[in-house]
N, C-alpha and C positions, 0 to 999 in steps of 0.2 A: 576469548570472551564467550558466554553460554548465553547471552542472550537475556538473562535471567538480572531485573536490576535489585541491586545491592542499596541497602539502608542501614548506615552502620549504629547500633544502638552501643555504646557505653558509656563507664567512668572515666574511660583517660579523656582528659580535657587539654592535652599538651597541642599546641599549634603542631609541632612533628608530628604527632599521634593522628592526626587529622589531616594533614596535607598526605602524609602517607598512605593511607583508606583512600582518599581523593582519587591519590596518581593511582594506585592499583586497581581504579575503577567503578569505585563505588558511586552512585548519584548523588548521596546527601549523607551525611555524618553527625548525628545527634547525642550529647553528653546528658548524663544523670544528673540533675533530675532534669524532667522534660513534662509537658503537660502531654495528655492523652489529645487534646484537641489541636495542641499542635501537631503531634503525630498524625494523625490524620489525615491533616492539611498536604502534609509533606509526603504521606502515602501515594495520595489522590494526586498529587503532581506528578511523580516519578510515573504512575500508571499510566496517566494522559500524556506523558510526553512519551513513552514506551511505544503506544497507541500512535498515534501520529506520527512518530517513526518506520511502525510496524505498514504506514501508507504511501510509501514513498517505495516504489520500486524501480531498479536499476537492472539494464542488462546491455551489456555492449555496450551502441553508443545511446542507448535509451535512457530518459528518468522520467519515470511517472509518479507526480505528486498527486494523489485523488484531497488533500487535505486542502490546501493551497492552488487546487487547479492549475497548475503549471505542468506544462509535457512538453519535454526538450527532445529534438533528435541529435546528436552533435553539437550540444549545445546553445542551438538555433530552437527559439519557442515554434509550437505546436499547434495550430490553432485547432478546437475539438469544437465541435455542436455538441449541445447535450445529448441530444440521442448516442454521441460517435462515443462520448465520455461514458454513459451507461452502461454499452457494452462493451467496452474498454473495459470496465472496473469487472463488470462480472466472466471476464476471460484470465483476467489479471488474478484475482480473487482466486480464482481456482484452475490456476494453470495445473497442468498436466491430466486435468481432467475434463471428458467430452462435454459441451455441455446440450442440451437436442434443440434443435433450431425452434419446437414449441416452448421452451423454457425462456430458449433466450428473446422470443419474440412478447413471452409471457412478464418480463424483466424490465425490457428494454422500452415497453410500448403499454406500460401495464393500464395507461386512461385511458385509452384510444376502444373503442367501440369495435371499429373492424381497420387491421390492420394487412396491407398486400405484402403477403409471405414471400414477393419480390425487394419489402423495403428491407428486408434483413441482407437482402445479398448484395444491394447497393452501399450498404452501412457497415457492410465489412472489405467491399472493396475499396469503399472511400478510408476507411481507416490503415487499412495496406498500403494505399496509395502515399499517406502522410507520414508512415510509421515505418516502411520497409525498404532497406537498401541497400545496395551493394548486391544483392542478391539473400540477402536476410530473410528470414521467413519468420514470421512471429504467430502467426492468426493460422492455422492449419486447417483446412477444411477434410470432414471426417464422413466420405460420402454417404448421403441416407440418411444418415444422422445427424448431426451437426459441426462446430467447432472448436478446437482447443487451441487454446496457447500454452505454445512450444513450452515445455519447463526444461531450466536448467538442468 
């Protein structure tokens, strides 16, 4: 599978012709004639569930839904502060890339008037603390700089 969702537009209107597209992967399967505003409709769905898909990340014994708020570690929920969830999302968002601790202070805290450039390092070790085990490492601290999560 490429990732990439499938809308099968034709004439065969056979039940086989269409359970077949189905199992091969396709999201939705539309016979001639068809309205243009149903298309649409049907576009718009596949994209938004694409999308909401696209927020759900897994690794080891991780699942991180940002859509549904739910963070499992081993299957056991998560519990996140929003703060812990903010910078979750934006290490998650762009693993493998550093991100500088003014960015992520700039992200994570973006109302706040003045915030102590101590709460970022308390907020990532409370999130290690709830997230990392076994000896797991997810949250890599990039001295001087800031931090990235690990990418696969």
């Amino acid at each position: 599978s490429s990732g990439v969702p499938v809308l099968i537009l034709t004439a065969n209107d056979s039940e086989m012709d269409e359970v077949s597209g189905l199992e091969l992967g396709a999201q939705d399967y539309m016979t001639k004639p068809f309205s243009l505003m149903v298309l649409r409709v049907r576009v718009e769905k596949i994209l938004k569930r694409q999308k909401e898909a696209g927020q759900v990340y897994r690794t080891g014994d991780l699942t991180l839904d940002f859509v549904h708020m739910d963070f499992r570690r081993d299957g056991e929920k998560v519990e996140l502060s929003k703060t812990e969830r903010r910078l979750l999302y934006i290490l998650v968002e762009n693993a493998g890339q550093t991100r500088s601790r003014e960015r992520l202070l700039d992200y994570v805290w973006q109302d706040a008037e003045f915030v102590d450039e101590n709460a970022l390092s308390v907020t990532v070790k409370r999130l290690r603390d709830k997230l990392e085990t076994g000896g797991k490492k997810f949250i890599r601290t990039v001295y001087g700089i800031g931090y990235v999560w690990r990418a696969e």
